[in-house]
PDBQT receptor file of N, H, CA, C and O in Angstrom, charges set to zero:
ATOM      1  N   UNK A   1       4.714  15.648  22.707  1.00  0.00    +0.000 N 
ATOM      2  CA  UNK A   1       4.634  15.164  21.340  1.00  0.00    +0.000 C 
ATOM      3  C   UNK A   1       5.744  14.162  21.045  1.00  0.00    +0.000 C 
ATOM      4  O   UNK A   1       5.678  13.381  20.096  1.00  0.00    +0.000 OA
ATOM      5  N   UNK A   2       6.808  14.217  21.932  1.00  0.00    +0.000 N 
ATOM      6  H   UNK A   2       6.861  14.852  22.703  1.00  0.00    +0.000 HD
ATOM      7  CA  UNK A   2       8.092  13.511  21.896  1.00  0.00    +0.000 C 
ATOM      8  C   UNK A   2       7.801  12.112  21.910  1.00  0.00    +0.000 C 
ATOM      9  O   UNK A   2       7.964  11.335  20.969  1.00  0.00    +0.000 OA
ATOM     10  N   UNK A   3       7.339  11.841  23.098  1.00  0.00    +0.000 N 
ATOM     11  H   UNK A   3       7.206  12.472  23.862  1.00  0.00    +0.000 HD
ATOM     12  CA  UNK A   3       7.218  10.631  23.628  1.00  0.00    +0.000 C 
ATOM     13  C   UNK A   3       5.957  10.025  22.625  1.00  0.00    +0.000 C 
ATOM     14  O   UNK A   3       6.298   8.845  22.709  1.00  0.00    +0.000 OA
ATOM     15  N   UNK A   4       5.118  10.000  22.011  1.00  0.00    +0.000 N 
ATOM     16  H   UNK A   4       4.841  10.959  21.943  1.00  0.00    +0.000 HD
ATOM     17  CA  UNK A   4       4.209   9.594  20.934  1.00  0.00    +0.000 C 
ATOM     18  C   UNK A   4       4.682   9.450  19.443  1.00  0.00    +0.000 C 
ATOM     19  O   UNK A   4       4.258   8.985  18.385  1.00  0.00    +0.000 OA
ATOM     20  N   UNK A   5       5.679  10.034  19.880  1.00  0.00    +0.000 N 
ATOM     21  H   UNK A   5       6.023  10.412  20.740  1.00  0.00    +0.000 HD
ATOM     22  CA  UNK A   5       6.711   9.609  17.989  1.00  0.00    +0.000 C 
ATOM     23  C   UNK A   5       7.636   8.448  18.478  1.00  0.00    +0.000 C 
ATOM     24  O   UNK A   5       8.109   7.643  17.676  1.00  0.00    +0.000 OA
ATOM     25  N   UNK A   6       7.897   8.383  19.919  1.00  0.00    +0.000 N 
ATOM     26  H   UNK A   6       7.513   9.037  20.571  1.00  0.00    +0.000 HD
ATOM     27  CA  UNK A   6       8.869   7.338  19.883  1.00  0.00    +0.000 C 
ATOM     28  C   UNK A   6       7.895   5.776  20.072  1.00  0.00    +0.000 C 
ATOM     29  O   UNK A   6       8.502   4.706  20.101  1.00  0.00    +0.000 OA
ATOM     30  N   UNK A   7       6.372   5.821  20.189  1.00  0.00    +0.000 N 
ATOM     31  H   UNK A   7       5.879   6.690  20.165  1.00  0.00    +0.000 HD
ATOM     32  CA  UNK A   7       5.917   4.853  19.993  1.00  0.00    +0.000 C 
ATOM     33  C   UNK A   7       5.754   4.518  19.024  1.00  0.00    +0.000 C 
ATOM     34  O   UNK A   7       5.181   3.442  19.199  1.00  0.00    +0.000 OA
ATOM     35  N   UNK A   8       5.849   4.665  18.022  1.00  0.00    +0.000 N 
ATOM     36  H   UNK A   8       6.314   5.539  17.880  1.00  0.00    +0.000 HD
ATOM     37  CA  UNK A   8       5.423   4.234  16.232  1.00  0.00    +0.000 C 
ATOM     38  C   UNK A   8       6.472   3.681  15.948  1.00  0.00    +0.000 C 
ATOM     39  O   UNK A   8       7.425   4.335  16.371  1.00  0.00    +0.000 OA
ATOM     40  N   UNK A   9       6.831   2.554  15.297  1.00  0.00    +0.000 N 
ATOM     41  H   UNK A   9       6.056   2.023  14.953  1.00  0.00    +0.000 HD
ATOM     42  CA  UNK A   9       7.389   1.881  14.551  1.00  0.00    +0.000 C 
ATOM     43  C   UNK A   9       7.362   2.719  13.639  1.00  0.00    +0.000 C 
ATOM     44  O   UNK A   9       6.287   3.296  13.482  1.00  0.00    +0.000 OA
ATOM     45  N   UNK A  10       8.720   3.148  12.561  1.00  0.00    +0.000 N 
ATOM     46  H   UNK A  10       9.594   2.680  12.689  1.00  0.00    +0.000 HD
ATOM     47  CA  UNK A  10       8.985   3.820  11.667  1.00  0.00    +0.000 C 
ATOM     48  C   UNK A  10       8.142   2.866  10.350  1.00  0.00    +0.000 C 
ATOM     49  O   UNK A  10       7.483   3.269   9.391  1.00  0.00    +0.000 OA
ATOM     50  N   UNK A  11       8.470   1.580  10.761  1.00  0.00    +0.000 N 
ATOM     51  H   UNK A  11       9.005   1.253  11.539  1.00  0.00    +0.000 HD
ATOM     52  CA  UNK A  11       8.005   0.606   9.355  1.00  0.00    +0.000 C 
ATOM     53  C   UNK A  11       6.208   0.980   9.135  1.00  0.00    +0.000 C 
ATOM     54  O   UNK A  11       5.678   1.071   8.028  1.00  0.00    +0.000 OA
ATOM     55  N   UNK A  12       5.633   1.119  10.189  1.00  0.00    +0.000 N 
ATOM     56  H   UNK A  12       6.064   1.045  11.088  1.00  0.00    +0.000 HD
ATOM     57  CA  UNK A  12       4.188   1.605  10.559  1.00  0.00    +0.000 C 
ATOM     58  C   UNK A  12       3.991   3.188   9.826  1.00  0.00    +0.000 C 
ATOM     59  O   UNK A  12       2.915   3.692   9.507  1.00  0.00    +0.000 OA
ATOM     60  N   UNK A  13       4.939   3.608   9.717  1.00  0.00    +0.000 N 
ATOM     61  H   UNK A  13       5.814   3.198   9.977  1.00  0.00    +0.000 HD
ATOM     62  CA  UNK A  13       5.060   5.213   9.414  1.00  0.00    +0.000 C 
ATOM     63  C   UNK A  13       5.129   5.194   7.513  1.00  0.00    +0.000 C 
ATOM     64  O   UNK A  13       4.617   5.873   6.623  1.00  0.00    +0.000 OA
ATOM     65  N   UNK A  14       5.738   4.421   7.552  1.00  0.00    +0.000 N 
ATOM     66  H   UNK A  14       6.153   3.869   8.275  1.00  0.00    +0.000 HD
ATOM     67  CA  UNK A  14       6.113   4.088   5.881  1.00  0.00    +0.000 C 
ATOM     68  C   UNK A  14       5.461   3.482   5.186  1.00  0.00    +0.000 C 
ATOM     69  O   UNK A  14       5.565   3.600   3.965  1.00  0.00    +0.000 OA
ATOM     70  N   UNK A  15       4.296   2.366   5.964  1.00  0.00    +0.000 N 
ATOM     71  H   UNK A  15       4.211   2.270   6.956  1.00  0.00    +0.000 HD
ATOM     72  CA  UNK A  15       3.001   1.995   5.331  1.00  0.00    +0.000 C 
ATOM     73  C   UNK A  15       2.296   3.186   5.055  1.00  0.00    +0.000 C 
ATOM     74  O   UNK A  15       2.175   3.777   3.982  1.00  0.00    +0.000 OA
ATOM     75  N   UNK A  16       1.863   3.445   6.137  1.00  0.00    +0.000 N 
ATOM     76  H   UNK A  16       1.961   2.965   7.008  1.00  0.00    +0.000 HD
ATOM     77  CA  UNK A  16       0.880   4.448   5.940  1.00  0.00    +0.000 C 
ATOM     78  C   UNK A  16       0.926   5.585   4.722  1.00  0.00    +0.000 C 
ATOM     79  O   UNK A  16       0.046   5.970   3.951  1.00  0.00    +0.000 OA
ATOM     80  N   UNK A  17       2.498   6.006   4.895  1.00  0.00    +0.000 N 
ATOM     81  H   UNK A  17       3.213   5.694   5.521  1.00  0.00    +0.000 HD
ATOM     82  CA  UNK A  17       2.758   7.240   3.833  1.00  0.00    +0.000 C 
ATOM     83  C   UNK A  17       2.108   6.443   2.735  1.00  0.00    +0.000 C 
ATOM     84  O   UNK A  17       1.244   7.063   2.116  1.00  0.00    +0.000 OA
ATOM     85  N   UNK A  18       2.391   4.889   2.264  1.00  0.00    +0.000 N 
ATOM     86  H   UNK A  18       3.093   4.385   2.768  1.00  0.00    +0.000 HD
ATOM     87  CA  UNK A  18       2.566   4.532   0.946  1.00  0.00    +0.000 C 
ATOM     88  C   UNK A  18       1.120   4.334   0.710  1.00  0.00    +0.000 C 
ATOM     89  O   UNK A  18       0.640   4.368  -0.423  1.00  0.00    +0.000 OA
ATOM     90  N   UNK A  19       0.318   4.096   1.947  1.00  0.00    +0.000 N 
ATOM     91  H   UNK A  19       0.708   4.068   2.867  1.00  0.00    +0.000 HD
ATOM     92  CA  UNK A  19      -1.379   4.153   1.082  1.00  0.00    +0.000 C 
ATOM     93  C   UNK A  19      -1.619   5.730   0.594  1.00  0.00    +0.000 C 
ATOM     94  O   UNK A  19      -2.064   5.982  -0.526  1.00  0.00    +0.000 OA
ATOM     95  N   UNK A  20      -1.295   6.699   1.505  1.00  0.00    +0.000 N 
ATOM     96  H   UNK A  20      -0.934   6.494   2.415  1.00  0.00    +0.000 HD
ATOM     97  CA  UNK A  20      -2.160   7.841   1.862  1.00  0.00    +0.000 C 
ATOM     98  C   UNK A  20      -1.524   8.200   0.170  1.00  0.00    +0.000 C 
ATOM     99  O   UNK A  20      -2.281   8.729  -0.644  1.00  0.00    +0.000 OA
ATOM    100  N   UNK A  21       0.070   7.806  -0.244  1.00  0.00    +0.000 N 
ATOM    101  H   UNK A  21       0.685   7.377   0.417  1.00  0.00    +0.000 HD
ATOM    102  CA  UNK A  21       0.440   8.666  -1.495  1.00  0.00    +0.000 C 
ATOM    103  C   UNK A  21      -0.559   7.904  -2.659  1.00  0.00    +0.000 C 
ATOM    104  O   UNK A  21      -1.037   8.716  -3.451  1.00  0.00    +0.000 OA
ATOM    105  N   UNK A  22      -0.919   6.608  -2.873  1.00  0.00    +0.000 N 
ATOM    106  H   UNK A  22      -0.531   5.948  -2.229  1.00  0.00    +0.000 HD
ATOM    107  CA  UNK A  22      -1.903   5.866  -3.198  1.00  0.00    +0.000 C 
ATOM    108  C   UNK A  22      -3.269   6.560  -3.420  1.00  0.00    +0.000 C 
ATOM    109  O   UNK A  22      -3.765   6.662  -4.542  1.00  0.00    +0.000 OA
ATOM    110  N   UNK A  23      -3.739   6.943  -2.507  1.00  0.00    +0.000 N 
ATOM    111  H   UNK A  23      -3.335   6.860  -1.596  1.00  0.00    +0.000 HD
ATOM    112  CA  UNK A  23      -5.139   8.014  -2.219  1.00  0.00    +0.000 C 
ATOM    113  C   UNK A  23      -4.589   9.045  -3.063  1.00  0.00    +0.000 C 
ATOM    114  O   UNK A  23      -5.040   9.059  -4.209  1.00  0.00    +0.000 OA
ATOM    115  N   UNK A  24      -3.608  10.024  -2.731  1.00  0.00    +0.000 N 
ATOM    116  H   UNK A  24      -3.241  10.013  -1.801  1.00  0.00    +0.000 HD
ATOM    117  CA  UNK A  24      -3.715  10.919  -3.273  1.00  0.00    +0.000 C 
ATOM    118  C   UNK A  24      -3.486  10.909  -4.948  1.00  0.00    +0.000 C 
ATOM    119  O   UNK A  24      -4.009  11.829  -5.577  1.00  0.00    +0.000 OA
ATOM    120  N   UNK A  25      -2.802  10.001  -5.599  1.00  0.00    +0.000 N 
ATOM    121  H   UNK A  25      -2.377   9.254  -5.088  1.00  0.00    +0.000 HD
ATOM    122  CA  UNK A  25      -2.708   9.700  -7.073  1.00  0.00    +0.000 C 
ATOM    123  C   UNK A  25      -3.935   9.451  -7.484  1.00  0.00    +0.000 C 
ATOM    124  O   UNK A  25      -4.238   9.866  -8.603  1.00  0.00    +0.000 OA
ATOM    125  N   UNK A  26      -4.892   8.750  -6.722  1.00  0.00    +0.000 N 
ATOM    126  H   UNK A  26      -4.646   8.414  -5.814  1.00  0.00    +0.000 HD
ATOM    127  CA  UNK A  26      -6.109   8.588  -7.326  1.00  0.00    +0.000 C 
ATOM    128  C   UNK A  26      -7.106  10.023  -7.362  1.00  0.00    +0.000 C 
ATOM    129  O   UNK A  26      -7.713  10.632  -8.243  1.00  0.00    +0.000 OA
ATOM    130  N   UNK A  27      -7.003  10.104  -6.612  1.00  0.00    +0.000 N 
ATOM    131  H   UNK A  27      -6.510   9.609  -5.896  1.00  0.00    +0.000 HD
ATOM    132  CA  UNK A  27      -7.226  11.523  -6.686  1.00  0.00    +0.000 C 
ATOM    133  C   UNK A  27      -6.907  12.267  -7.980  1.00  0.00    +0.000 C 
ATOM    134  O   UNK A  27      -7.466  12.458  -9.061  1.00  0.00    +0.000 OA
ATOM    135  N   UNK A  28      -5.742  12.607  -7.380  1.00  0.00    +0.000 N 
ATOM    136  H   UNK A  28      -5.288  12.452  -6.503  1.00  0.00    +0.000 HD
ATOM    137  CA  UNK A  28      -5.270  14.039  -8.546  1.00  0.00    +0.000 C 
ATOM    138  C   UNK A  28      -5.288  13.385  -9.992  1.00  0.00    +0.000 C 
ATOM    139  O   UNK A  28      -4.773  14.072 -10.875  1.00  0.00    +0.000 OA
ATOM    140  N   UNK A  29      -5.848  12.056 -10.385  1.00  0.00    +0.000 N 
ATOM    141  H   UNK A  29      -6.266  11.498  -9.668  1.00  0.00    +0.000 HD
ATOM    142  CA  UNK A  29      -5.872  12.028 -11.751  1.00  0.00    +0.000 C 
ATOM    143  C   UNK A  29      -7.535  12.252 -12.003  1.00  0.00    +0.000 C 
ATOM    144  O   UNK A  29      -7.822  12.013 -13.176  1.00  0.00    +0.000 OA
ATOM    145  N   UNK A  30      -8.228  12.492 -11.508  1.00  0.00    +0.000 N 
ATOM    146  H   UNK A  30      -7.995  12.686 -10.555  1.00  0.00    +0.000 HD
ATOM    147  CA  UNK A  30      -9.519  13.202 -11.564  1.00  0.00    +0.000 C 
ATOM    148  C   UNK A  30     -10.749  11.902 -10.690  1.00  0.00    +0.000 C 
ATOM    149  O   UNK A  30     -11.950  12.125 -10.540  1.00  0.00    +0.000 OA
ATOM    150  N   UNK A  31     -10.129  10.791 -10.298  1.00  0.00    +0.000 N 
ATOM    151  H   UNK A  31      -9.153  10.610 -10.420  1.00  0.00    +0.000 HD
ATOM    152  CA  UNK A  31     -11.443   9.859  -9.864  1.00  0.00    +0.000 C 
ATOM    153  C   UNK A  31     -12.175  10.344  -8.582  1.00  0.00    +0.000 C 
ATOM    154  O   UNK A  31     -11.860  10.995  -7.586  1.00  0.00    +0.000 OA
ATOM    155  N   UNK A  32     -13.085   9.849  -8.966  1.00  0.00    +0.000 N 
ATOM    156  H   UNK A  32     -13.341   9.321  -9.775  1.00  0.00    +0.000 HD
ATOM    157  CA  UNK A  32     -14.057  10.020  -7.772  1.00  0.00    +0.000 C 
ATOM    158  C   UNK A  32     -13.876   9.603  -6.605  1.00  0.00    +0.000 C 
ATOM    159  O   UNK A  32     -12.676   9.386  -6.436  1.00  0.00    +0.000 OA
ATOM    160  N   UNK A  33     -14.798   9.269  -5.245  1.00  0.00    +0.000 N 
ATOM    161  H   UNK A  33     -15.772   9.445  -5.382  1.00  0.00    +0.000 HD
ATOM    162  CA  UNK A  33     -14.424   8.556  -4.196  1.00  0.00    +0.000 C 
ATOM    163  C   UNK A  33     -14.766   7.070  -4.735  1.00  0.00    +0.000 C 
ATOM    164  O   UNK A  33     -13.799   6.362  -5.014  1.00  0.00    +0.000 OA
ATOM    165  N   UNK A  34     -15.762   6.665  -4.864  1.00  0.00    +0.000 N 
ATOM    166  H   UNK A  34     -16.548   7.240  -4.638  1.00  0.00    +0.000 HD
ATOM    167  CA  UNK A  34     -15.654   5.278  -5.191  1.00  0.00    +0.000 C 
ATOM    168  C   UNK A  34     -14.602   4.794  -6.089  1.00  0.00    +0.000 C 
ATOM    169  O   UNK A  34     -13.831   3.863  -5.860  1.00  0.00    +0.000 OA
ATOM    170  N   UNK A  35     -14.674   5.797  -7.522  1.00  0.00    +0.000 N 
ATOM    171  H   UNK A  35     -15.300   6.553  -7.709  1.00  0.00    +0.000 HD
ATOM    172  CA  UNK A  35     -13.646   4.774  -8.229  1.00  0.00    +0.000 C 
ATOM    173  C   UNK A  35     -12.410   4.651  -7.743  1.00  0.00    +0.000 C 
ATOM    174  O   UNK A  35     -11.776   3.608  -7.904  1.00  0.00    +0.000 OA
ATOM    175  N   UNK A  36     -11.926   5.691  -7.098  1.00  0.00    +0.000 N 
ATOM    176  H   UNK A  36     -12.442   6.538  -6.967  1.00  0.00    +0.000 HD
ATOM    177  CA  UNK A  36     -10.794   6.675  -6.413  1.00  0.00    +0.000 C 
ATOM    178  C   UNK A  36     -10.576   4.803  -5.407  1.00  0.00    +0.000 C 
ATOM    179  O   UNK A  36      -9.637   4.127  -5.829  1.00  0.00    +0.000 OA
ATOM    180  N   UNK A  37     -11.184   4.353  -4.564  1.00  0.00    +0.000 N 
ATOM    181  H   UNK A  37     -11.947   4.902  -4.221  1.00  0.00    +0.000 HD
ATOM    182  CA  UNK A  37     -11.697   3.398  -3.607  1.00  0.00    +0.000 C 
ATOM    183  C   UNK A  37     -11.063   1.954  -4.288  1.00  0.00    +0.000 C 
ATOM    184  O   UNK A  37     -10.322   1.097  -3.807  1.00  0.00    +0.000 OA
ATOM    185  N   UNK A  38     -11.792   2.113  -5.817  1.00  0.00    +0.000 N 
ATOM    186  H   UNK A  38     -12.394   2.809  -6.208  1.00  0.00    +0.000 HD
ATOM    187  CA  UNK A  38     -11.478   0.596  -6.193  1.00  0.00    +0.000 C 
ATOM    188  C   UNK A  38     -10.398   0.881  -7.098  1.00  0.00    +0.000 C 
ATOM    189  O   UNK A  38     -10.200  -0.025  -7.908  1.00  0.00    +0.000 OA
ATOM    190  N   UNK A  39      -9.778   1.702  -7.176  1.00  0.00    +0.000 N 
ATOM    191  H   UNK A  39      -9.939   2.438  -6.518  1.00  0.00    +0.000 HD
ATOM    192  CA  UNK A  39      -8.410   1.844  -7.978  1.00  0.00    +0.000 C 
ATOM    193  C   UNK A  39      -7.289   1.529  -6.564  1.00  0.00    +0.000 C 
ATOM    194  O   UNK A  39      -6.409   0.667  -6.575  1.00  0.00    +0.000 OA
ATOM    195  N   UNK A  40      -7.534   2.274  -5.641  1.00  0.00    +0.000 N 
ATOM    196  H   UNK A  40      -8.248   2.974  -5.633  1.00  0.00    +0.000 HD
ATOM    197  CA  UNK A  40      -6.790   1.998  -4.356  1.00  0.00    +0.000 C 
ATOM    198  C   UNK A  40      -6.696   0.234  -4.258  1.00  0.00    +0.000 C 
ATOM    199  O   UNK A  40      -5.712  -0.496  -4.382  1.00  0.00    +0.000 OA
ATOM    200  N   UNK A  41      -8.226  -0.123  -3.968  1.00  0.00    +0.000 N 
ATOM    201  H   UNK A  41      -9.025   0.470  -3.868  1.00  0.00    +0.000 HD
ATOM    202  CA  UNK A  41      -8.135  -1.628  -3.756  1.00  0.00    +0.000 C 
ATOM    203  C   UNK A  41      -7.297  -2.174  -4.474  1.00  0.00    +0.000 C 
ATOM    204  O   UNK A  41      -6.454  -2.899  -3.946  1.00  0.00    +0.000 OA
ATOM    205  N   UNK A  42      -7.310  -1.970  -5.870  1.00  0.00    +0.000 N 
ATOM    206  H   UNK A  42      -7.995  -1.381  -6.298  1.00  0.00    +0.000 HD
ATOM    207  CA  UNK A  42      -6.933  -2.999  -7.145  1.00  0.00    +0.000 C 
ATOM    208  C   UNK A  42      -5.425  -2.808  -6.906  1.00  0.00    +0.000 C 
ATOM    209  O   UNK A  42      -4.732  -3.796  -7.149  1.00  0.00    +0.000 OA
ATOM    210  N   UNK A  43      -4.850  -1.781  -6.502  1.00  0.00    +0.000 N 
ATOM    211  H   UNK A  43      -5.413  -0.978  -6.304  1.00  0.00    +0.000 HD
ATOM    212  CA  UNK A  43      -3.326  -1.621  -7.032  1.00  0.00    +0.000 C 
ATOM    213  C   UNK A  43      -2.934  -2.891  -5.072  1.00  0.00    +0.000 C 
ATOM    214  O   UNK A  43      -2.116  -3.808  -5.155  1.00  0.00    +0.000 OA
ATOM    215  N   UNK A  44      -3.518  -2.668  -3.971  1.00  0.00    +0.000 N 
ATOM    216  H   UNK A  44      -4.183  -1.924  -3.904  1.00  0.00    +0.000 HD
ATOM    217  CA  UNK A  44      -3.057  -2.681  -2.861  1.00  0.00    +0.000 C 
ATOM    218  C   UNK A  44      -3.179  -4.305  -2.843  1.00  0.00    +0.000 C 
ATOM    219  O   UNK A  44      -2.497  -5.086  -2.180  1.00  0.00    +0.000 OA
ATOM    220  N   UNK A  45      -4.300  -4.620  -3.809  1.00  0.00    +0.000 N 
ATOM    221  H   UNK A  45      -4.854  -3.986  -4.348  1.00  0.00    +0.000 HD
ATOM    222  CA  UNK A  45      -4.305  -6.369  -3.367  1.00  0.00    +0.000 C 
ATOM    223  C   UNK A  45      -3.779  -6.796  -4.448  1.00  0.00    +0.000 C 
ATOM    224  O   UNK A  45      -4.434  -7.771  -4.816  1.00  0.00    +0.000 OA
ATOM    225  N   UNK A  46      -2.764  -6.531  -5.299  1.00  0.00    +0.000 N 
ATOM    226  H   UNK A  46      -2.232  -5.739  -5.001  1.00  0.00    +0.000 HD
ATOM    227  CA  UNK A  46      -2.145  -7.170  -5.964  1.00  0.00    +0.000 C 
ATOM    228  C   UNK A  46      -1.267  -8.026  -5.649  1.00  0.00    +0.000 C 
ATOM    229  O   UNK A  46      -0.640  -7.791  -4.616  1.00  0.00    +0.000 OA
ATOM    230  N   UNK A  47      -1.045  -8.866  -6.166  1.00  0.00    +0.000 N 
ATOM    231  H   UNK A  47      -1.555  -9.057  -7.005  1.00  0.00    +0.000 HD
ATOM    232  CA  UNK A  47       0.238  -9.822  -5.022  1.00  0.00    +0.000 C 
ATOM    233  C   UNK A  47       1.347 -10.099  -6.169  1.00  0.00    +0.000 C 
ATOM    234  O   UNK A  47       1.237 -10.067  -7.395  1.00  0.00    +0.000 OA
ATOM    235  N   UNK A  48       2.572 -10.413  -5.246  1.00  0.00    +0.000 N 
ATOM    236  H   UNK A  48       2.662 -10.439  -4.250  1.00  0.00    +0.000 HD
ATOM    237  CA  UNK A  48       3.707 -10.274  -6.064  1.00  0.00    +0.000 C 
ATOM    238  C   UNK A  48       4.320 -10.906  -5.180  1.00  0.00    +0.000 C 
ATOM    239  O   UNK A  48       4.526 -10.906  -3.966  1.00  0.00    +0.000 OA
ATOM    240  N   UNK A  49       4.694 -11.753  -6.622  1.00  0.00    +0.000 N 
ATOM    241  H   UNK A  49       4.526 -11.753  -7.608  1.00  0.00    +0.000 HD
ATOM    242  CA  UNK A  49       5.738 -13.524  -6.303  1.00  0.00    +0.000 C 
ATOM    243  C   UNK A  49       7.484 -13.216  -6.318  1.00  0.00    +0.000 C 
ATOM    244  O   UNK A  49       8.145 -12.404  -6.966  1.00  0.00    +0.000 OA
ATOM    245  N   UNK A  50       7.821 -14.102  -5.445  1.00  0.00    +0.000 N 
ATOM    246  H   UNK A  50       7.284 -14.761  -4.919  1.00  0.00    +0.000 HD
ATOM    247  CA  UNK A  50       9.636 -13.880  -5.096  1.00  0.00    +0.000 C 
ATOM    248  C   UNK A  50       9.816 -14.557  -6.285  1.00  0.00    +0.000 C 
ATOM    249  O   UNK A  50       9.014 -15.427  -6.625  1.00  0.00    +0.000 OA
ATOM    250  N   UNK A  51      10.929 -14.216  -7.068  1.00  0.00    +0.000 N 
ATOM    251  H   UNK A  51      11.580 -13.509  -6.793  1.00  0.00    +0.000 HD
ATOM    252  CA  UNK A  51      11.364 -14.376  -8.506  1.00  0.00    +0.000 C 
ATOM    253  C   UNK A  51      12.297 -15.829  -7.796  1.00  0.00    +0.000 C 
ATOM    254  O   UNK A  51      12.615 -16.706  -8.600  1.00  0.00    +0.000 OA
ATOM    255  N   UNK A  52      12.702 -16.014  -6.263  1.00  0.00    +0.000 N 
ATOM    256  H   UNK A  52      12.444 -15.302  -5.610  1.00  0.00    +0.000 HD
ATOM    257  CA  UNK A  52      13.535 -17.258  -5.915  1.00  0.00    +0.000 C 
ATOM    258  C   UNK A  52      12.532 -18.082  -5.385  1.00  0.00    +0.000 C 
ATOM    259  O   UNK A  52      12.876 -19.062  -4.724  1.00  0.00    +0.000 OA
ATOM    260  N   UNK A  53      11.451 -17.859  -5.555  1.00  0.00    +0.000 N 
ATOM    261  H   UNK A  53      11.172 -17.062  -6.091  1.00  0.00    +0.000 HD
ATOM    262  CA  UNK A  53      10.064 -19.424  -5.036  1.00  0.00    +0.000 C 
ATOM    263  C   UNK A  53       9.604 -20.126  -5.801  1.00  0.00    +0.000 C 
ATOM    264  O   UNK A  53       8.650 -19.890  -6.542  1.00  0.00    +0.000 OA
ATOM    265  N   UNK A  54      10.490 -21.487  -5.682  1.00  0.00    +0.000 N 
ATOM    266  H   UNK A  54      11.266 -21.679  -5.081  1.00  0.00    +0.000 HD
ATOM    267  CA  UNK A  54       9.691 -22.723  -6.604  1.00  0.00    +0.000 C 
ATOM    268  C   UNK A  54       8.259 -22.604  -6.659  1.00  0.00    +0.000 C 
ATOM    269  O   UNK A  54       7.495 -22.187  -5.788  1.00  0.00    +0.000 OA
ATOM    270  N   UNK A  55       8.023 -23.010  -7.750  1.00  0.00    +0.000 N 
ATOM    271  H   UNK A  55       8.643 -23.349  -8.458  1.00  0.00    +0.000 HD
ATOM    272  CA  UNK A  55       6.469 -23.195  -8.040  1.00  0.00    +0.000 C 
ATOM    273  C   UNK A  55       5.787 -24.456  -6.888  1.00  0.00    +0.000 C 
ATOM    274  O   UNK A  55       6.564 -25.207  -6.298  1.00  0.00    +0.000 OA
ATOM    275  N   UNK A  56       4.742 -24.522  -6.746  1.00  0.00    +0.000 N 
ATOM    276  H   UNK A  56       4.111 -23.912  -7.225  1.00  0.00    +0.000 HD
ATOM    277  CA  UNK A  56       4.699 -26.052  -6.051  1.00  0.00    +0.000 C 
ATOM    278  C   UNK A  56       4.426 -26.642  -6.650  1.00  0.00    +0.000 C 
ATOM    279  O   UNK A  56       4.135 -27.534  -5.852  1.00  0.00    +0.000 OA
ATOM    280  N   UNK A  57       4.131 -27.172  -7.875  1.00  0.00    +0.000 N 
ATOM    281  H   UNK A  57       4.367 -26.448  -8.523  1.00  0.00    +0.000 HD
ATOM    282  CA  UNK A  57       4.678 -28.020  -8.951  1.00  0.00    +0.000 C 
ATOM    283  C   UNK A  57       5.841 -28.744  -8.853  1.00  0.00    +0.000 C 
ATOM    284  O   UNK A  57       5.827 -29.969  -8.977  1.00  0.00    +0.000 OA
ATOM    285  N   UNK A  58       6.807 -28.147  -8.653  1.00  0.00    +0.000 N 
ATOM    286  H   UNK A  58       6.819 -27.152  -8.553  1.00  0.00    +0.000 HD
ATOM    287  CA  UNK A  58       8.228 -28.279  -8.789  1.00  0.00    +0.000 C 
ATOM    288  C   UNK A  58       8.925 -29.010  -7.599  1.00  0.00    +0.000 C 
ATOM    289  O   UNK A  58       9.841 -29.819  -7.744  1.00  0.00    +0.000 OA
ATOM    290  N   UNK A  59       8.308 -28.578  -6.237  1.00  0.00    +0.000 N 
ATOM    291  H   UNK A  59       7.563 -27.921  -6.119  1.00  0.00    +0.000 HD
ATOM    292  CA  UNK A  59       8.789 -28.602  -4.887  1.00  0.00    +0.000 C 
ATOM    293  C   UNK A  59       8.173 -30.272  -4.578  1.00  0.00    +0.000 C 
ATOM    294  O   UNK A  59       8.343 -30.800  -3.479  1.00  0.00    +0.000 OA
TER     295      UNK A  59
């Protein structure tokens, strides 16, 4: 079991936790699988801008 933990990238380990805790919030606030699905989607494809990146307007 040793040698299969030392293949994972920890950063790989810390994605994962952060969907699966994702799943489970949707969950435990009562949604279904689908909505449960597109509440997951909606929060995961959100995108978020560096507060130090010129606009390209600007550049």
């Amino acid at each position: 079991m040793g040698r299969q933990l030392t293949v994972l990238d920890i950063m790989t380990i810390q994605k994962w936790e952060h969907c699966i805790v994702q799943w489970m919030e949707a969950y435990c606030s009562g949604l279904e699988a689908k909505a449960a699905q597109i509440e997951v989607k909606k929060i995961s494809s959100h995108r978020f801008t560096s507060h130090r990146r010129a606009p390209e307007t600007v550049a």
